[in-house]
C-alpha positions as CSV (number, residue, x, y, z in Angstrom):
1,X,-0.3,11.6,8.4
2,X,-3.1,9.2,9.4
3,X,-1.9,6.3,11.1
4,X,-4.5,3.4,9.9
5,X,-4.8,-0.2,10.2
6,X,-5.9,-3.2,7.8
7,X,-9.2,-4.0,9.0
8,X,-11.8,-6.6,7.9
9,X,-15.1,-4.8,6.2
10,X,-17.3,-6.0,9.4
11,X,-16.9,-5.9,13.3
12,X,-14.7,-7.7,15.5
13,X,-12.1,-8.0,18.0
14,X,-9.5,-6.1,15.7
15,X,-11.8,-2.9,15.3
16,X,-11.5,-2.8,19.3
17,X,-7.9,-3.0,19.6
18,X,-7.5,-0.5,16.8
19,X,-9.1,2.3,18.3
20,X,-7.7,1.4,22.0
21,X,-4.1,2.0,20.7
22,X,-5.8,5.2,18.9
23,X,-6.2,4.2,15.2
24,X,-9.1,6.8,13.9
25,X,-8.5,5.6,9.9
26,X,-9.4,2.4,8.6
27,X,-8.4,0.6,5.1
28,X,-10.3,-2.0,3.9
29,X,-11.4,-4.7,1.1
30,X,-14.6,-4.9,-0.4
31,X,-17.5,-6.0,1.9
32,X,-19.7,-8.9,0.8
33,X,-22.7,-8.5,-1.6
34,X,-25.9,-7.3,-0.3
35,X,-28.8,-8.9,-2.2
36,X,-28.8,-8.0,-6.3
37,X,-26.0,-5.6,-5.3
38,X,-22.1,-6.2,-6.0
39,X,-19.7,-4.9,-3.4
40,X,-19.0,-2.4,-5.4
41,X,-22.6,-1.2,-5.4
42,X,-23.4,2.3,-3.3
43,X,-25.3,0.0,-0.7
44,X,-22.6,-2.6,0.2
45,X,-20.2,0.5,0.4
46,X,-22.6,3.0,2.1
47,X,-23.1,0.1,4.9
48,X,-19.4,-0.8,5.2
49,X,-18.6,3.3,5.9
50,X,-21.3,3.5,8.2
51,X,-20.2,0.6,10.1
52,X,-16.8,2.1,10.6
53,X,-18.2,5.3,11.5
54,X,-20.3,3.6,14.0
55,X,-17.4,2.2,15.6
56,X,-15.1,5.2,15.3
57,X,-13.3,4.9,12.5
58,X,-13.1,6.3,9.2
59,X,-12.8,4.5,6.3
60,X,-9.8,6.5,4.0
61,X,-8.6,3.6,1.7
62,X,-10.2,0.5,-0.3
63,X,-7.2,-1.8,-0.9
64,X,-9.3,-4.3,-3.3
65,X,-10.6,-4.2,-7.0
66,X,-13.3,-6.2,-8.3
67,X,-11.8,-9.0,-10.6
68,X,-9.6,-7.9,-13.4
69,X,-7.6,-10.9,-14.7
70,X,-9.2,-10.6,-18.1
71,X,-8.5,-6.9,-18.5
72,X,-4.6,-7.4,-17.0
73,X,-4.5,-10.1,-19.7
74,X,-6.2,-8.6,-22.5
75,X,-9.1,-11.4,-22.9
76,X,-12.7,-10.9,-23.9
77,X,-14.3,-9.7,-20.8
78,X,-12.1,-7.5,-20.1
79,X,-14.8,-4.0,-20.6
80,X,-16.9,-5.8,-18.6
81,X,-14.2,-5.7,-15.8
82,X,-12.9,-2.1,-16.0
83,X,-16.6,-1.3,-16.2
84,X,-16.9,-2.3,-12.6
85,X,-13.9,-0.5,-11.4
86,X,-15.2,2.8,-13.2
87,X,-18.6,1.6,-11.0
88,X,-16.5,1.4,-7.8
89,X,-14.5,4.4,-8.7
90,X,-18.3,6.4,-8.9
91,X,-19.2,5.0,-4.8
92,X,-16.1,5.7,-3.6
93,X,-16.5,9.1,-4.6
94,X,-20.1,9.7,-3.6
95,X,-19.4,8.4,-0.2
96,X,-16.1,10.1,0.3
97,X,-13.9,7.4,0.4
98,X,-10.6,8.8,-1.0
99,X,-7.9,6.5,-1.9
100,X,-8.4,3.0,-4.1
101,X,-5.1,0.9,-4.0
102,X,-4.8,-1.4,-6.1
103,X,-2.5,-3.5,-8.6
104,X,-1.1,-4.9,-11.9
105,X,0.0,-7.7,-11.0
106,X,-1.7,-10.6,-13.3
107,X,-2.3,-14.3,-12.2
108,X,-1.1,-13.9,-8.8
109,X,-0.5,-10.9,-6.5
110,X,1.8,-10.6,-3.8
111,X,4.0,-13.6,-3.6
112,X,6.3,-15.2,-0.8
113,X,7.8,-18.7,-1.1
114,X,7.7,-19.4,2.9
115,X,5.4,-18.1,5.6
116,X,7.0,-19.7,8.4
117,X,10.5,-18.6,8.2
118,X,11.4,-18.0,12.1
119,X,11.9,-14.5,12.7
120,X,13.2,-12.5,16.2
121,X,12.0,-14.8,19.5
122,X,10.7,-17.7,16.8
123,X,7.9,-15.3,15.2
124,X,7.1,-16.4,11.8
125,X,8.1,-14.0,9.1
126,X,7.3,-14.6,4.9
127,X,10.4,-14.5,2.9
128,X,10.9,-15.2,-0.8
129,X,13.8,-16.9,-2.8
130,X,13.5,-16.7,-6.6
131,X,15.4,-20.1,-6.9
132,X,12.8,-22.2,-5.6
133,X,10.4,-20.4,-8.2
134,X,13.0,-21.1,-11.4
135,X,11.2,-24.3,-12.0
136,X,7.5,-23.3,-11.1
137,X,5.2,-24.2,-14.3
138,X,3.7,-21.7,-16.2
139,X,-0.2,-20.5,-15.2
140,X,-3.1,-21.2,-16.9
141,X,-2.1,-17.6,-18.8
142,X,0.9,-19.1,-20.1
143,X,3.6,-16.9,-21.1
144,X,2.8,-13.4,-20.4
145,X,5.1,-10.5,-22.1
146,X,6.1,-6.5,-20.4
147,X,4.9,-5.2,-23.7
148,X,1.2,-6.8,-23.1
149,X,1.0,-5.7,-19.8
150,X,1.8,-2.4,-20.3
151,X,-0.2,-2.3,-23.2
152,X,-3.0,-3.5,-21.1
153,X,-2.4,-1.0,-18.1
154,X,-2.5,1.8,-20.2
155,X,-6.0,0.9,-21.5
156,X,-7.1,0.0,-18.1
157,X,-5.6,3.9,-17.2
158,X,-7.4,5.4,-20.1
159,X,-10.5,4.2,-18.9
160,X,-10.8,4.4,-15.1
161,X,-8.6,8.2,-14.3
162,X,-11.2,10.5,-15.8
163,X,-13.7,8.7,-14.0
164,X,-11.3,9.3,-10.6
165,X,-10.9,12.6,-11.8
166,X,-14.4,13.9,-11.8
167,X,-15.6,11.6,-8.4
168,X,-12.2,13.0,-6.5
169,X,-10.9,9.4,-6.1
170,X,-6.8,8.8,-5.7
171,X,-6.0,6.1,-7.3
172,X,-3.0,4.2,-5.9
173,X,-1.1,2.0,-7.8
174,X,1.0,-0.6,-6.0
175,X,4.2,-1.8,-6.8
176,X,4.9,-5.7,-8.2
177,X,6.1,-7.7,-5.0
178,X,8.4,-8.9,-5.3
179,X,9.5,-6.9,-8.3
180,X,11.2,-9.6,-9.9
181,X,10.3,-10.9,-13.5
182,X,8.8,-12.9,-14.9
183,X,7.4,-15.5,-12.2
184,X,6.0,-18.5,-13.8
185,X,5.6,-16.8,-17.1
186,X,4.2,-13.6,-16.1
187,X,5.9,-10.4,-16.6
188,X,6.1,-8.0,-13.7
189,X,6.2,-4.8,-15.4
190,X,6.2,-2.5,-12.0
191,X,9.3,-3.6,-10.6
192,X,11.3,-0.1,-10.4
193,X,10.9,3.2,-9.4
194,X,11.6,4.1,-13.3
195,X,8.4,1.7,-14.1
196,X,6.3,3.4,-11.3
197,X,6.8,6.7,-12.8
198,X,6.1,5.3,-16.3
199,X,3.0,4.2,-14.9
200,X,1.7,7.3,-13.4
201,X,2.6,9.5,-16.7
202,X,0.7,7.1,-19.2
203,X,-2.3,8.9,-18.0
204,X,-0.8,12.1,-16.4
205,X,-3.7,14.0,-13.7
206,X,-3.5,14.6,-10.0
207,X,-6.2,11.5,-9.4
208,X,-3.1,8.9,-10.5
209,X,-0.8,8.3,-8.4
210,X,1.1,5.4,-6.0
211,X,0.8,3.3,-3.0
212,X,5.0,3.5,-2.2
213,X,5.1,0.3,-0.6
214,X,8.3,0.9,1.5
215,X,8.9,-2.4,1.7
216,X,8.8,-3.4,-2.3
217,X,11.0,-0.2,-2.8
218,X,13.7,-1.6,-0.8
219,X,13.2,-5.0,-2.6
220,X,14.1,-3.1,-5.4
221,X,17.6,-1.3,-3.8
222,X,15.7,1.9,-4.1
223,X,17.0,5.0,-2.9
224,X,14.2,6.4,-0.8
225,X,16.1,9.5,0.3
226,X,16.0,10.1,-3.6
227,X,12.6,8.2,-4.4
228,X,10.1,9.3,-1.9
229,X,10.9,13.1,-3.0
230,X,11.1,12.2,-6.4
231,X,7.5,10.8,-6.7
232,X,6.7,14.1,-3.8
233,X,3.2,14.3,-2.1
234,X,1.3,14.7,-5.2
235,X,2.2,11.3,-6.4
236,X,2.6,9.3,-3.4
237,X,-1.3,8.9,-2.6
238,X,-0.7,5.8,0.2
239,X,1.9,4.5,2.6
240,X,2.5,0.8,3.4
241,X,5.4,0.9,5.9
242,X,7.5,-2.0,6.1
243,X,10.9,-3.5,5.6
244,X,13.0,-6.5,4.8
245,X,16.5,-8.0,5.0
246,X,17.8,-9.0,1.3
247,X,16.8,-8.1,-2.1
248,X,13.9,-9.1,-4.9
249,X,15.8,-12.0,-5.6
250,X,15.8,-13.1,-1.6
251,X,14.5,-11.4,1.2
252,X,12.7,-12.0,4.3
253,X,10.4,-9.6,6.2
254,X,11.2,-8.1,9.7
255,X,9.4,-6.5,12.5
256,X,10.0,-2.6,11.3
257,X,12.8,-2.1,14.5
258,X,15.3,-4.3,12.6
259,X,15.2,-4.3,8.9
260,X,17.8,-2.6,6.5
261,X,16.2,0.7,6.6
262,X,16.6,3.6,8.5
263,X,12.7,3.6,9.4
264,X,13.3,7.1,11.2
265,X,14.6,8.9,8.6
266,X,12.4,7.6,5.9
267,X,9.3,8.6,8.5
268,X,11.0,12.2,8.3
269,X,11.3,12.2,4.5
270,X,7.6,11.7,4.5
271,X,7.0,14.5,6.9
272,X,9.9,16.8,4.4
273,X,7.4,16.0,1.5
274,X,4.8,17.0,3.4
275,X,2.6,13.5,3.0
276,X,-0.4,13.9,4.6
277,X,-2.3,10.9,3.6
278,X,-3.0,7.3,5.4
279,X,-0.3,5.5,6.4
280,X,-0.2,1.9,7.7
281,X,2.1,-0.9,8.8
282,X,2.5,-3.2,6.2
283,X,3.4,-7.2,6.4
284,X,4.5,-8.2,10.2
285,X,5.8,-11.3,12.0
286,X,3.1,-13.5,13.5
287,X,4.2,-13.7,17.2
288,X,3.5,-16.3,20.0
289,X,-0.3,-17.8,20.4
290,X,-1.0,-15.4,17.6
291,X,-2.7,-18.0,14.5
292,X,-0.6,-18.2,11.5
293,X,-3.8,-18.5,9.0
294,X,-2.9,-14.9,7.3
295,X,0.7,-14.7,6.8
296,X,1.7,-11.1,7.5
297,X,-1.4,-9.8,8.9
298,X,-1.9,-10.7,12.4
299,X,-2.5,-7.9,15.2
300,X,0.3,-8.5,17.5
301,X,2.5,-7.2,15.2
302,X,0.5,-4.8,14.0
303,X,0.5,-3.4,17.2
304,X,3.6,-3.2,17.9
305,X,4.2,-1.5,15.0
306,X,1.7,1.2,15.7
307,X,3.3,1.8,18.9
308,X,6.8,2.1,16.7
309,X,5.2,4.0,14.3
310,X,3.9,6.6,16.7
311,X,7.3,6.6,18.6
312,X,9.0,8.0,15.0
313,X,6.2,10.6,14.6
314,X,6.5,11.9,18.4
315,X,10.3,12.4,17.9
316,X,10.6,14.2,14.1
317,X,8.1,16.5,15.4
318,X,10.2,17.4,18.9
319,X,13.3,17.4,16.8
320,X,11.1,19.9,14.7
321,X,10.1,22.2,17.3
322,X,13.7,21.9,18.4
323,X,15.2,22.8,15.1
324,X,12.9,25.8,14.8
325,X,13.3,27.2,18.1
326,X,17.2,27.3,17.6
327,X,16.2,28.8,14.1
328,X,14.3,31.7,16.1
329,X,16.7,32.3,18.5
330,X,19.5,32.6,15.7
331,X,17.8,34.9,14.1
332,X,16.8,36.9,17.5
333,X,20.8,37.2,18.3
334,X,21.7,37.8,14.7
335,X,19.4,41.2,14.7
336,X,20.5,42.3,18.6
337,X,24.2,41.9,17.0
338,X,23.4,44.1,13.7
């Protein structure tokens, strides 16, 4: 697996840290525009690689999209939007940057209804409770249906996985979080594991595949013991590692020592499968002097995590060389016996 971290697309104090705890893969968003050229241009891309390369790191994942609100929606403008994906797609491939995650989620991504719940030793954790958002009014989208978003997704597939195909581009689609629906209106059609593999098999090929956001899954009581085999190493194209107490309806984030999941034996599943892809730490606590200003994604924690992270990897792969040297020697005393 490649242990990577959220970084911003230029320089700074975070790069540093990253590769001090030994973080070699970066994930990213889409840099700034460079002159006439979008971020999604070669140019702005080119330059945002080379800058990680520079500083030791490789960039393995894009987590951004240009915008698509008209395309999730079905609205005029919408070619024009998938048009730029299928542009970004084409970079990504040129420059050998492997894995775009992105999502469906329309009018809003990734929501939370508090960022300063207080979490272990007073950190701030996000948390969400679907009864405060009972009442919300509707977006400027108004009521959005499952049928129109899936309707629209599949389009959107159509379009953008041949052009993944041919530039060798994983695409990796993220879950709805939290996978509860609708919110203010709008449907949110990727709310299962039964709805991610719908999703992958509108436009089946090896390019279209998932982000399993551990932490969603659990939102959604899933089984990863079942799930994470289930979707396999062909599928599962990205790893956000994280975890909650609760469920969609209510749920607050933890650091990843003291959530509801076994956080070992999901890290072994991973290794079972064979996953070989990047791998981060997903949504942490904001911890003491640390600013607040994005919820989730502050270093402290991020570090820790790392350090966690590694911790699980060192022990599967002892118990490993363990289990196969007890394996050998079995076998060694079952032939002197016969």
């Amino acid at each position: 697996m490649d242990l990577s971290l959220m970084l911003p697309p230029y320089p700074n104090h975070r790069w540093v840290l990253a590769t001090q705890i030994g973080v070699t893969h970066a994930v990213s968003t889409l840099p700034e525009p460079e002159g006439n050229d979008q971020p999604w241009d070669y140019m702005p891309l080119l330059h945002m690689k080379t800058r990680f390369a520079d500083a030791g790191l490789l960039l393995t994942v894009i987590e951004a999209t240009p915008p698509l609100d008209r395309a999730k929606l079905g609205l005029p403008g919408a070619e024009r939007e998938i048009e730029t994906v299928q542009t970004l797609v084409r970079n990504m491939g040129a420059l050998d940057i492997p894995v775009l995650c992105w999502n469906w989620m329309a009018g809003f991504g990734w929501l939370r209804t508090s960022t300063t719940i207080r979490g272990r030793g007073g950190a701030l954790v996000t948390g969400y409770d679907h009864d405060l958002m009972r009442r919300a009014p509707l977006t400027g989208a108004g009521t959005v249906s499952d049928d129109r978003l899936w309707e629209t997704l599949h389009r959107f597939l159509e379009a953008i996985v041949p052009v993944a195909a041919e530039s060798g581009v994983k695409l990796a689609l993220h879950p709805d979080d939290p996978p509860i629906s609708p919110i203010r209106g709008v449907a949110r059609i990727l709310r299962s594991p039964q709805a991610m593999e719908r999703a992958v098999g509108l436009v089946p090929s090896p390019s279209n595949g998932i982000t399993y956001c551990q932490g969603t899954f659990t939102e959604m009581q899933a089984d990863h013991a079942a799930v994470i085999p289930r979707f396999g190493r062909d599928k599962i194209h990205f790893v956000h590692f994280r975890d909650i107490r609760g469920t969609a309806g209510r749920f607050v984030e933890t650091f990843h020592d003291e959530g509801q999941t076994d956080m070992a034996a999901t890290m072994r599943i991973y290794r079972q499968i064979g996953f070989d892809g990047p791998i981060r730490p997903d949504h942490v606590p904001t911890m003491e002097g640390e600013s607040n200003e994005q919820p989730g994604y502050a270093m402290l924690g991020r570090l820790f995590a790392i350090g966690y992270m590694k911790g699980l990897l060192d022990a599967i792969d002892a118990e490993s060389i363990t289990v196969g040297r007890e394996q050998a020697a079995s076998v060694t005393n079952d032939r002197g016996l016969a």
